[in-house]
C-alpha positions as CSV (number, residue, x, y, z in Angstrom):
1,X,31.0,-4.7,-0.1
2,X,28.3,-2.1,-0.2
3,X,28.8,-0.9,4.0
4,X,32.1,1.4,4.7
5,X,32.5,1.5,0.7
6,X,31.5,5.2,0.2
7,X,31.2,5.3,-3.5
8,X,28.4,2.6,-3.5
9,X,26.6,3.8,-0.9
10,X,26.6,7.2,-2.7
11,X,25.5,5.9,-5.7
12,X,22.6,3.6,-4.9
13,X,21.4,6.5,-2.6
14,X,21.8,8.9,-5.0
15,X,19.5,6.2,-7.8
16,X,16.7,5.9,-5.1
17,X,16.2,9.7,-5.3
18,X,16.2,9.7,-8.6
19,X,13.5,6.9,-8.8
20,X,11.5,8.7,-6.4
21,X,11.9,12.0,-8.6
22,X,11.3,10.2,-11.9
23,X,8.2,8.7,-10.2
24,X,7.0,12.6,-9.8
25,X,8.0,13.1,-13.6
26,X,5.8,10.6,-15.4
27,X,3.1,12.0,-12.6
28,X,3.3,15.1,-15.0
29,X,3.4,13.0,-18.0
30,X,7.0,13.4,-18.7
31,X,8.1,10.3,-19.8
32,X,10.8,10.7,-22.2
33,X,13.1,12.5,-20.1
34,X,12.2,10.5,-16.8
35,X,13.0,7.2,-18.4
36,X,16.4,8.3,-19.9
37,X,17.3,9.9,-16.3
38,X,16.0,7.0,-14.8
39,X,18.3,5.1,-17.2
40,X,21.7,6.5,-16.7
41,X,21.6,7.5,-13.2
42,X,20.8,3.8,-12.2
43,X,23.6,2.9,-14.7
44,X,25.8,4.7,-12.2
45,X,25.5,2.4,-9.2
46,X,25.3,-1.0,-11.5
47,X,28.5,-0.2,-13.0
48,X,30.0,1.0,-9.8
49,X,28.8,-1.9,-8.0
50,X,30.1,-4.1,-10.8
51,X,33.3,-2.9,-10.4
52,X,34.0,-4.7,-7.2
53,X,34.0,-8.0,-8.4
54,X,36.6,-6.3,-11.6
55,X,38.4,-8.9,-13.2
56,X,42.0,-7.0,-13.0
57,X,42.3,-3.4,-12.3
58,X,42.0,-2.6,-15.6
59,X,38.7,-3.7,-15.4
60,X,37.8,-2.0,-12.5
61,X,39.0,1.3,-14.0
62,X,37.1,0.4,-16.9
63,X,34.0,0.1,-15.3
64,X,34.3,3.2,-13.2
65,X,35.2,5.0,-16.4
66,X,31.5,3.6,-17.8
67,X,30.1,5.0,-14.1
68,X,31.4,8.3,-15.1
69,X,30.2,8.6,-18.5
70,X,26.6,7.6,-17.3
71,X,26.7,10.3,-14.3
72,X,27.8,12.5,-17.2
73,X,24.9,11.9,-19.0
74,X,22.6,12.2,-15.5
75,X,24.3,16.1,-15.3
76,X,22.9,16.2,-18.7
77,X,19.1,14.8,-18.6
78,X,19.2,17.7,-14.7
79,X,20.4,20.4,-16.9
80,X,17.7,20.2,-19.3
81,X,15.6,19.5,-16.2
82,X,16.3,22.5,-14.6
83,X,16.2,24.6,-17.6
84,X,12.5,23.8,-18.2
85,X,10.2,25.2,-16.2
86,X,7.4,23.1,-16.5
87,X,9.8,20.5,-14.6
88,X,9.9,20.5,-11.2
89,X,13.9,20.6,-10.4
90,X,15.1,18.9,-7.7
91,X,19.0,20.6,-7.0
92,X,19.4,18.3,-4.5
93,X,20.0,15.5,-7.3
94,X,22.9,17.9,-9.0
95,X,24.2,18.5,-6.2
96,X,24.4,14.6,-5.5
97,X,25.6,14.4,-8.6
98,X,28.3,16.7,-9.1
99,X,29.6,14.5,-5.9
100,X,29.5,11.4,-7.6
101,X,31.4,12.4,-10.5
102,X,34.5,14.2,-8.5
103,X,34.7,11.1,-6.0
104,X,34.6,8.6,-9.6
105,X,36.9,10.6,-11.2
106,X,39.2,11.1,-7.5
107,X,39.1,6.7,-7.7
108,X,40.1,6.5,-11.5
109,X,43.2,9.1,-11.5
110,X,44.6,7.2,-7.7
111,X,43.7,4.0,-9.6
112,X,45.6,4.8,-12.8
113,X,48.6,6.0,-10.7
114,X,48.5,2.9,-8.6
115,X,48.4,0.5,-11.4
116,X,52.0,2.2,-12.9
117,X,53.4,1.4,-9.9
């Protein structure tokens, strides 16, 4: 499930940097914002990785359509990351992130389209 499947890999990659940067966070006493980026970008993967064992197709764009949402919210919590100077930012991670979101959003529309079919 998780080797060859590109989205998954992306995502649980992309959560393990974000660990490792919202380690460095609390390290500088910011723990609001590294627990809700710690929150939704981990959200990502589970929901992603949930989504292949979906239920119907339905279900499996329903779930990537969660996965999107979080990674959404990830952009966010980065934004206000980069915009505050007393945070380290690590562009690497919206970088990543912008990714994730075109390659979900890429899987939802050919899903969509495949399920009128």
């Amino acid at each position: 499930m998780i080797e060859g499947n590109l989205i998954v890999q992306k995502t649980i990659i992309f959560s393990n940097h974000v660990i490792q940067y919202c380690e460095r966070l609390e390290e500088k006493k910011k723990y609001v914002i590294a627990r809700q980026l710690l929150r939704s970008a981990t959200s990502i993967g589970a929901n992603v990785f949930e989504s292949q064992n979906a239920e119907s197709r339905l279900d499996f764009i329903h779930k990537l359509k969660i996965a999107a949402k979080e990674a959404h919210e990830t952009m966010y919590w980065l934004i206000l990351c980069e915009a505050n100077k007393s945070y380290d930012f690590n562009a690497t991670l919206k970088n990543e992130i912008e990714e994730i979101i075109r390659i979900l959003n890429k899987i939802i529309v050919s899903s969509k389209s495949n399920s009128k079919k």
